[in-house]
Every structure is written in C-alpha cells, then in structure tokens.
C-alpha positions as CSV (number, residue, x, y, z in Angstrom):
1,X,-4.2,15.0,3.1
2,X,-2.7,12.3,1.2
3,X,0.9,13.2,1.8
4,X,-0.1,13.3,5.1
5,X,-1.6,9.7,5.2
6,X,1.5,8.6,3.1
7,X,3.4,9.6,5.6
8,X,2.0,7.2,7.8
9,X,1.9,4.4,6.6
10,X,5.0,4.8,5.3
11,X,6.1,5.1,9.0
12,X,4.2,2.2,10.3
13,X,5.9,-0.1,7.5
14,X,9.3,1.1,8.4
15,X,8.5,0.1,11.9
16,X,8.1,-3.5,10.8
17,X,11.1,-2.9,8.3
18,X,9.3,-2.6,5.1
19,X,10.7,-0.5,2.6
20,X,9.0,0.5,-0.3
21,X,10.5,0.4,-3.9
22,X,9.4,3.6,-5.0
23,X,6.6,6.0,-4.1
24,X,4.7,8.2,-7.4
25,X,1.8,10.8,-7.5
26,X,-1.2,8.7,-8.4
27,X,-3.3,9.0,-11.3
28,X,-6.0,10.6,-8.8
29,X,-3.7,13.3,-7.9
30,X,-2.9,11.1,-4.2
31,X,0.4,9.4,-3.3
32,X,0.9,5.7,-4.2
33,X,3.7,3.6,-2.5
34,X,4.7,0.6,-4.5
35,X,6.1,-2.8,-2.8
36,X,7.5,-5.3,-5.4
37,X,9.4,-8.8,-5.5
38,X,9.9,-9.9,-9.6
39,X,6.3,-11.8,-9.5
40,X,4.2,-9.4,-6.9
41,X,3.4,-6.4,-6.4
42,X,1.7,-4.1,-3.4
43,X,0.9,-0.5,-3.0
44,X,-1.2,1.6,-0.9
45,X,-2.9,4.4,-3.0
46,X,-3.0,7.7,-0.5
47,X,-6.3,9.5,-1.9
48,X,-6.6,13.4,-1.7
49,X,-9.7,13.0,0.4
50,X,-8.2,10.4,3.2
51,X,-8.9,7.3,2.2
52,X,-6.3,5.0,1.4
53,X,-6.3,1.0,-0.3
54,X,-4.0,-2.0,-0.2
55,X,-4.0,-3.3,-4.1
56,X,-2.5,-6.5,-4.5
57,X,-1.8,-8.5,-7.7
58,X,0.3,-10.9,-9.5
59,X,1.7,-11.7,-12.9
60,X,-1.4,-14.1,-12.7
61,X,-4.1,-11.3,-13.1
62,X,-4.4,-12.4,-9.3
63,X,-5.8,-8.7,-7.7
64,X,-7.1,-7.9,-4.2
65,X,-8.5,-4.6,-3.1
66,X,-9.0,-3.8,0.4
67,X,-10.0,-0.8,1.9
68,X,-7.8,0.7,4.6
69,X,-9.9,0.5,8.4
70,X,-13.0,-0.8,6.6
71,X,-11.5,-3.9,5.0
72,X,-8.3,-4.0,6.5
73,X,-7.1,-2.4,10.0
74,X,-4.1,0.1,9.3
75,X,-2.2,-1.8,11.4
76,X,-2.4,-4.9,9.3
77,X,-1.3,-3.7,6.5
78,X,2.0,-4.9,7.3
79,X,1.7,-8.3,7.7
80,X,-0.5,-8.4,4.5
81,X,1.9,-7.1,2.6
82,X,4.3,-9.3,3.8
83,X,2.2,-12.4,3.3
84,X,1.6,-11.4,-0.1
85,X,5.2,-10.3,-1.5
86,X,6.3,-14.0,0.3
C-alpha cells in the first residue's frame, strides 16, 4: 500500500516537475520521499496503512505536519512543497 501511494505522488510531483532527492524505506516500514535545498527540507512519509504526510522543517527547528486529504488536498502538495523549498 505504501509503494503504491508512493507511486503517486511521486507521479503527481513529476507532473509539476518536482524531483525528489532521494526516496528511503521509513522507520515505520512505509516509503518516505525526501525534497531538499541546503537550508529545507520536505518529504512525504507513504505509511503501510495509506495514509500519507507532508513534513516540513528548516535548519531553524521550523516543522510543519500536514496530513495528506485531511490537512492538505493531494493535489496541493505540489505547490507546498514548492513554496517551502523557495
């Protein structure tokens, strides 16, 4: 299941031309894609039960966790990542 949701995200990103910088098994067992600059960094964690979040955070200690359709529509997740990674 979280491959599977990986997946897709990972193919609504590329749509908007966002590549990710790497992409790792998750400490949960899920699939966690990683966007980074030198000072920001965003990742979608792909949980083994469906459910997927948009982490956020800076060098700061500046963190934002939303939840994928609840917090955040899947297909924002784009633009937020874009608006955070500047």
């Amino acid at each position: 299941i979280a491959v599977e949701a990986a997946r897709d995200i990972l193919k609504e990103l590329g749509g908007a031309l966002i590549l990710p910088s790497t992409i790792v098994a998750s400490a949960e067992g899920g699939v966690s894609i990683y966007f980074m600059t030198h000072n920001r960094t965003a990742y979608v964690e792909n949980y083994n039960h469906g459910s997927q979040v948009l982490v956020m955070y800076d060098q700061q200690g500046n963190t934002e966790v939303l939840e994928l359709g609840n917090d955040i529509p899947r297909s924002s997740v784009s633009t937020k990542i874009l608006a955070h990674l500047g």
